[in-house]
C-alpha positions in Angstrom: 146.0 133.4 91.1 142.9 134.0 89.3 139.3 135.1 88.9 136.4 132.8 90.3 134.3 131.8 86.7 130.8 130.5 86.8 130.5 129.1 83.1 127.6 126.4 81.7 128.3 124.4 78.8 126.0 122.6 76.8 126.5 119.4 77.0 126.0 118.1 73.6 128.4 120.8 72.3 131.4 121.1 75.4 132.7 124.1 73.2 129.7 126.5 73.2 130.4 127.9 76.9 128.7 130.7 78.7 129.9 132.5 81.8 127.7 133.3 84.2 129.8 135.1 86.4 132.6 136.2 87.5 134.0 137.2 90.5 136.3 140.1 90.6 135.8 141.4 94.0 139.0 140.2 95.7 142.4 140.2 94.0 145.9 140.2 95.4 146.0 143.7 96.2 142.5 143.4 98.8 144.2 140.3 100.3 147.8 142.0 101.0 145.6 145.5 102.1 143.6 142.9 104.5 146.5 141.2 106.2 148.0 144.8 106.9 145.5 145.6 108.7 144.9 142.6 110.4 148.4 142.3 111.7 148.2 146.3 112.5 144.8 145.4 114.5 146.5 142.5 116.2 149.3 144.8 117.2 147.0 147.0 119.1 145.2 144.6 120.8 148.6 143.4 122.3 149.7 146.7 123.1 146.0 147.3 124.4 146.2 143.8 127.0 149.8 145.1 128.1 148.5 148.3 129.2 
């Protein structure tokens, strides 16, 4: 797992590179904390339909 880069490159030179970007938002930690809770929020709804 990784980091989404934007990078440019100039084409007559492939080595000169410039990242744009880089997106460090999400990382393994925000994706196990999101499926917690989505499991936990799917739990309720069942227990909510069964009540």
């Amino acid at each position: 797992m990784g980091f989404e880069v934007v990078a440019r490159y100039d084409p007559e030179d492939p080595r000169r590179v410039v990242v744009v970007r880089t997106q460090q938002t999400f990382n393994p930690g925000t994706y196990v904390t999101n499926g917690v809770l989505l499991c936990l929020f799917g739990a309720g709804l069942a227990v909510w339909a069964l009540i």
